[in-house]
C-alpha positions as CSV (number, residue, x, y, z in Angstrom):
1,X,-43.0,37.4,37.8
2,X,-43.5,37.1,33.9
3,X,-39.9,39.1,33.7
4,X,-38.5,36.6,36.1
5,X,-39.7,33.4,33.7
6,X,-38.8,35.0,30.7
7,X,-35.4,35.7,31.8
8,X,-35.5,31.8,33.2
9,X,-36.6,30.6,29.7
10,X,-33.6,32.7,27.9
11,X,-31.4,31.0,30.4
12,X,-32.9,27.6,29.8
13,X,-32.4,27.8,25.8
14,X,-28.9,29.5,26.4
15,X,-27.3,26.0,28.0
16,X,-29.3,24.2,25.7
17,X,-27.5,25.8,22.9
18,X,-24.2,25.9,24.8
19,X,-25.0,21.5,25.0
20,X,-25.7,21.3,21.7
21,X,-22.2,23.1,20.7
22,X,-20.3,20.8,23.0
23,X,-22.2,17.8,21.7
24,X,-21.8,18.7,18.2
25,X,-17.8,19.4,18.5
26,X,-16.9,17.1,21.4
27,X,-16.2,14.5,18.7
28,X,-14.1,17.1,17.0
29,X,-11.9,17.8,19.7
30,X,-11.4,14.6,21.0
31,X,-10.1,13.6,18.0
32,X,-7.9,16.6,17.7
33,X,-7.0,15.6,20.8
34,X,-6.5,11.8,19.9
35,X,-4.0,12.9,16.7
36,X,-2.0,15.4,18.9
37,X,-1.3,12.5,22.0
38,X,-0.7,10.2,18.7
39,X,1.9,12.2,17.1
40,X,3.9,12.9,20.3
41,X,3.8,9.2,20.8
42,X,1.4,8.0,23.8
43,X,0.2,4.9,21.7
44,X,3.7,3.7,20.2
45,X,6.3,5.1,18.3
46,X,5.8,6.6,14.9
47,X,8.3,6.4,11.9
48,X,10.2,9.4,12.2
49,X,10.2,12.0,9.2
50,X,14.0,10.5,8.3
51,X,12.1,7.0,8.3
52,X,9.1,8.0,6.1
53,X,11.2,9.8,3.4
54,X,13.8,6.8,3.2
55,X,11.6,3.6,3.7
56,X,14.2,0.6,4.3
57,X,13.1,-1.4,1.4
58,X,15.5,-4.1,1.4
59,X,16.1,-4.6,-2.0
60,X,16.8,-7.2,-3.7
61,X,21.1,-7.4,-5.0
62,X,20.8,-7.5,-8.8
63,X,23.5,-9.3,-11.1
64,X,23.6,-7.3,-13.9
65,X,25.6,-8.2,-17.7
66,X,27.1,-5.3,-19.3
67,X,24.8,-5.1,-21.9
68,X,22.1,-4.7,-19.0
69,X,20.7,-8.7,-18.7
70,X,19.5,-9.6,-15.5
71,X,21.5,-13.1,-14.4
72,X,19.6,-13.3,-11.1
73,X,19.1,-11.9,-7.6
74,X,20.6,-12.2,-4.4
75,X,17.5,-11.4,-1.3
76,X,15.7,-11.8,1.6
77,X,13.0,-10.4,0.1
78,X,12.8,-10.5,-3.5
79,X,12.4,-6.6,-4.1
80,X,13.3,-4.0,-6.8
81,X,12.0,-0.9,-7.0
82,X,10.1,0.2,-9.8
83,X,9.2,3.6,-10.9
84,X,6.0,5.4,-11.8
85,X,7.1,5.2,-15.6
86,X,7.8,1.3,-15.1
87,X,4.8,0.8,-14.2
88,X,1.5,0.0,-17.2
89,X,-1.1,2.6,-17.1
90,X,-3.8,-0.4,-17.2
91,X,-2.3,-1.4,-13.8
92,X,-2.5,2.2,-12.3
93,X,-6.1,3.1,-13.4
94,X,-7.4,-0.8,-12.1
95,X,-5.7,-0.2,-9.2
96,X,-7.1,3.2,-8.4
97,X,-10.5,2.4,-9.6
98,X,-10.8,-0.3,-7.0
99,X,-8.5,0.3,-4.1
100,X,-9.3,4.2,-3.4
101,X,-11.2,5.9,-6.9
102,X,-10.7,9.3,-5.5
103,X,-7.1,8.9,-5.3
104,X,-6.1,12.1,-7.3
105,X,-8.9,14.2,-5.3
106,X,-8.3,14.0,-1.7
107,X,-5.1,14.9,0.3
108,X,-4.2,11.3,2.1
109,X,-7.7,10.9,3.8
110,X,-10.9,11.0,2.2
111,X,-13.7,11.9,4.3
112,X,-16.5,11.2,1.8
113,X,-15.1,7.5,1.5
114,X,-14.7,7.4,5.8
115,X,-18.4,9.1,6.4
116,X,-19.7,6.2,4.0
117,X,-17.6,3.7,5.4
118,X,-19.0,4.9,9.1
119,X,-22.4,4.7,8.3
120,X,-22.4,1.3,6.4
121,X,-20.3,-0.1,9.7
122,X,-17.7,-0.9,7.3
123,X,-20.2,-2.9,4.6
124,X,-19.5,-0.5,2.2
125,X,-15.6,-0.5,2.4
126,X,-13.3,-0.2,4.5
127,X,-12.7,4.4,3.8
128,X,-8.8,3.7,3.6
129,X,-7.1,5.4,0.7
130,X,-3.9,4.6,-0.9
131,X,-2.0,6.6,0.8
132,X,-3.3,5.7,4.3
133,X,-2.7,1.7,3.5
134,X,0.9,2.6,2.1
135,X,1.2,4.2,5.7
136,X,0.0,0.9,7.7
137,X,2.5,-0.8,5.8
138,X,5.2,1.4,8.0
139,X,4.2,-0.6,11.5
140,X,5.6,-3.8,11.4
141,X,4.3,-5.2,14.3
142,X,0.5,-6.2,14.3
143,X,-1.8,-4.5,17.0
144,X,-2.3,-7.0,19.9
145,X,-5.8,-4.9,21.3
146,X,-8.3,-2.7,20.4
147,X,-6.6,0.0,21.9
148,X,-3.0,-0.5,19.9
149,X,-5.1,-0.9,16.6
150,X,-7.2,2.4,17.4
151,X,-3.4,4.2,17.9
152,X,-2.3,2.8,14.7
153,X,-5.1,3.8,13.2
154,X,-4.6,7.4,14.0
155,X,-1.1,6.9,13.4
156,X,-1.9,6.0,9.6
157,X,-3.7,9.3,9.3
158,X,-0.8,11.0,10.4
159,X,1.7,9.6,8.2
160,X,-0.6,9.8,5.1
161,X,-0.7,13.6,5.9
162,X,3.1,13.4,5.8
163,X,3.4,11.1,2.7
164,X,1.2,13.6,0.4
165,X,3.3,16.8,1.9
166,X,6.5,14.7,0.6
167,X,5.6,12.9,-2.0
168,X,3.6,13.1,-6.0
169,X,0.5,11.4,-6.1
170,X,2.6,9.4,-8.9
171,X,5.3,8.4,-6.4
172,X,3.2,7.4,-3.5
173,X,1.8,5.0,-6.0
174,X,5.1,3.2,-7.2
175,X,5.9,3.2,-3.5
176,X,2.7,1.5,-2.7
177,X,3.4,-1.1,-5.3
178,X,7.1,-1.6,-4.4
179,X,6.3,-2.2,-1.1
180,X,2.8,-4.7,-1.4
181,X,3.9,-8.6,-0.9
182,X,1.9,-10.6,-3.6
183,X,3.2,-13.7,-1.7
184,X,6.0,-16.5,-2.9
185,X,8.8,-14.2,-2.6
186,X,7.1,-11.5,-4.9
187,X,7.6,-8.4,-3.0
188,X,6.5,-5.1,-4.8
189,X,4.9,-4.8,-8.5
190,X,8.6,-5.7,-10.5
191,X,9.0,-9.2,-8.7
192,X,4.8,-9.9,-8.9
193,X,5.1,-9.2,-12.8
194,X,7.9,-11.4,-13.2
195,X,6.4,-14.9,-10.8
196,X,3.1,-14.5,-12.1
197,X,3.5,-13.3,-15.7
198,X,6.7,-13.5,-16.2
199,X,6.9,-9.9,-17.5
200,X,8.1,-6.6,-16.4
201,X,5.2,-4.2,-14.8
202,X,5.2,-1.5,-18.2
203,X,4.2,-5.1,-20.4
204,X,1.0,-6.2,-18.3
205,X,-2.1,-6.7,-20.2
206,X,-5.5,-5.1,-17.9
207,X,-6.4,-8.6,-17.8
208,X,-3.0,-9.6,-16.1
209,X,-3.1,-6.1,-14.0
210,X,-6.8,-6.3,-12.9
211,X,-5.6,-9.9,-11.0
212,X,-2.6,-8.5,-9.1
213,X,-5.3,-5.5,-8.4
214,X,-7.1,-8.1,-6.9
215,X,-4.5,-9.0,-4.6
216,X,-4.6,-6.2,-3.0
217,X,-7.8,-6.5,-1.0
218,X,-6.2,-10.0,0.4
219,X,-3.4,-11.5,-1.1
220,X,-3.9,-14.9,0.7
221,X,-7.3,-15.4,-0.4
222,X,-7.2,-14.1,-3.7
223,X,-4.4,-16.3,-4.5
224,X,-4.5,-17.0,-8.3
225,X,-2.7,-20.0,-7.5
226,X,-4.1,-21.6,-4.7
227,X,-8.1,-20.2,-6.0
228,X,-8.2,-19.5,-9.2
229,X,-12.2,-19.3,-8.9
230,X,-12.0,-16.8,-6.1
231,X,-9.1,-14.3,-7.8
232,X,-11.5,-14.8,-11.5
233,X,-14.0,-13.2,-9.4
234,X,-12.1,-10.5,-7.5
235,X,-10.6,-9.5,-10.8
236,X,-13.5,-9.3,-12.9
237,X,-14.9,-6.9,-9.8
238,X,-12.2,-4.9,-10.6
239,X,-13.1,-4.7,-14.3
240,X,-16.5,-3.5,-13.2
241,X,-14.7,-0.6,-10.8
242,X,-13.2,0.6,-14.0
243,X,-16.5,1.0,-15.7
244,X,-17.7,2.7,-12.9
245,X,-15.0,5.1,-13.3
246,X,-15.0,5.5,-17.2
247,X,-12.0,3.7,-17.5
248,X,-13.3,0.8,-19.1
249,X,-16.3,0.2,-21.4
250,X,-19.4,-2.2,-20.9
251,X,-18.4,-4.0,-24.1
252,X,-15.0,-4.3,-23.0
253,X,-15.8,-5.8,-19.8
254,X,-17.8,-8.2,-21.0
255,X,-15.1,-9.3,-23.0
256,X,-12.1,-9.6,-20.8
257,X,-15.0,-11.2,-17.7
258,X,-14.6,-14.3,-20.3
259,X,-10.6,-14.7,-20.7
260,X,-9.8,-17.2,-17.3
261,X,-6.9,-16.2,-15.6
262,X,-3.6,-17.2,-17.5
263,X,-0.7,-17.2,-15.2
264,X,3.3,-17.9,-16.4
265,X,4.1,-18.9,-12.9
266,X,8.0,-18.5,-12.2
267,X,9.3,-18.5,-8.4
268,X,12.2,-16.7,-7.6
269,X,15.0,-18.7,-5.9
270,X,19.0,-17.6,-5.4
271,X,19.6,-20.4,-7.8
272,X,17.0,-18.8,-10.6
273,X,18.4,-17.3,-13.5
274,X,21.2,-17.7,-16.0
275,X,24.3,-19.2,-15.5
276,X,23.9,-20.0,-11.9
277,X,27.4,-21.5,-11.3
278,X,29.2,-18.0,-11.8
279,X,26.5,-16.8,-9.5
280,X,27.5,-19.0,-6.6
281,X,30.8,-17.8,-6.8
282,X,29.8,-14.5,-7.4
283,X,28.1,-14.6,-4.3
284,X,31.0,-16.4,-2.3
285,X,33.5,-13.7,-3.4
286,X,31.4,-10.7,-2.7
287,X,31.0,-12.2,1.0
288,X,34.4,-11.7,1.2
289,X,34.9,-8.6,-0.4
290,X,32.2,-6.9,2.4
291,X,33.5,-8.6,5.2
292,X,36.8,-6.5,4.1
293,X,35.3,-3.6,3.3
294,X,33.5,-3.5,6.6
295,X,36.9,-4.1,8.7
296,X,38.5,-0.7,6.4
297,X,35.7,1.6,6.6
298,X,33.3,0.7,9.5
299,X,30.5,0.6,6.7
300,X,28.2,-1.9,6.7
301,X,26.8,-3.2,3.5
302,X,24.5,-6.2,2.7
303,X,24.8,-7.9,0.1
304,X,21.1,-9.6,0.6
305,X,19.5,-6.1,1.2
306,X,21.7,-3.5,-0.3
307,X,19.9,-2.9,-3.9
């Protein structure tokens, strides 16, 4: 009788411990589960691999002197791709103190920042890296449920996998910046520079870079245009990020929390730049020319989107 209990109780605890394994990595699988149904496409189609390593950018048609002046630009979105280099180290360290500070550590997802983000129910940020928001930026179409966003979600994961196996950590950042609309035709960081500050990106002061930082989180309402109140006070949030992160010194804060927000506010148009005459024939001719060279070689160019 006391065999028969014993062996009862050793049966008992046995499917106890067998529950507690399936409780413990149920979540695990399912989600394994979740990112294999994902990848093979049961909640929309992904970018393909082709797709990913050549993002259609649309960029903007430069006219270009020979002695490398910039007349203007022909667009449907006013885009030019910068590179790393191009780019001010002042904007680079603001950006990565505030928009994922463990940029350089993780490989695409950063499960310290999503446990954190989990158990704060999203008060204590949102867990998306770099990487993972430069992903989201491939789906163009905005989920319409729950269900849609939870796919793209796990789609994002996947494609910030893939975007760390192909890219630097360096490039993924010039691509994030080249693709992030800063709104009035300012698409990516070398058309942002030049409305706001009228600059190129290498120029901008941390006190310019920390406000197009501030963008980032919402470029509608941290408009420095619209609410220059509300984008002071993002950006100085970002000057305390960088302080957090030893990028920036108390005393230095301080300092730069009491410059207000000095824009040179310049709107890109077709008809913006030098010598806009020759530019509208420019652009009359060249309609021409690719509308022949199209008929010869069965090409197709653009001469809005082409770069």
């Amino acid at each position: 009788m006391a065999k028969q209990q014993e062996e009862g109780a050793k049966r008992k605890y046995t499917k106890q411990i067998v529950w507690s394994l399936v409780i413990l990595t149920g979540p695990v699988w399912g989600l394994a589960l979740a990112l294999y149904l994902t990848s093979l496409g049961a909640f929309g189609k992904l970018p393909s691999i082709e797709q990913i390593a050549n993002p259609d950018t649309k960029l903007a048609t430069e006219i270009i002197t020979e002695d490398g002046e910039v007349l203007g630009t022909f667009f449907r979105e006013n885009r030019t791709a910068a590179t790393y280099d191009e780019i001010s180290p002042n904007l680079i360290n603001a950006l990565v103190a505030t928009e994922d500070e463990r940029f350089f550590k993780h490989s695409g997802i950063d499960a310290r920042a999503l446990a954190r983000a989990l158990s704060g129910l999203g008060r204590k940020g949102g867990g998306s890296t770099l990487t993972q928001q430069l992903a989201k930026m491939q789906f163009n179409d905005p989920a319409r449920n729950i269900v849609e966003r939870i796919g793209q979600k796990l789609g994002e994961w996947i494609i910030a996998a893939q975007l760390e196996r192909m890219y630097t950590k360096e490039e993924i950042i010039a691509l994030y910046l080249n693709e992030f609309d800063f709104l009035y035709q300012a698409v990516g960081i070398n058309s942002a520079a030049r409305v706001y500050f009228n600059k190129k990106p290498i120029d901008l002061q941390l006190e310019e870079a920390a406000v197009l930082v501030a963008m980032a989180k919402n470029p509608s309402l941290y408009n420095p245009r619209r609410y220059p109140e509300r984008a002071k006070q993002r950006r100085d949030q970002v000057f305390v990020q960088m302080v957090k992160n030893g990028l920036l010194t108390e005393e230095a804060k301080d300092s730069l929390k009491e410059l207000p927000i000095q824009l040179e506010f310049r709107p890109q148009s077709h008809t913006a730049g030098l010598a806009p005459y020759f530019r509208e024939y420019l652009r009359g001719y060249m309609k021409g020319w690719i509308k022949d060279y199209e008929k010869r070689t069965g090409n197709e160019l653009d001469l809005y989107t082409g770069g």
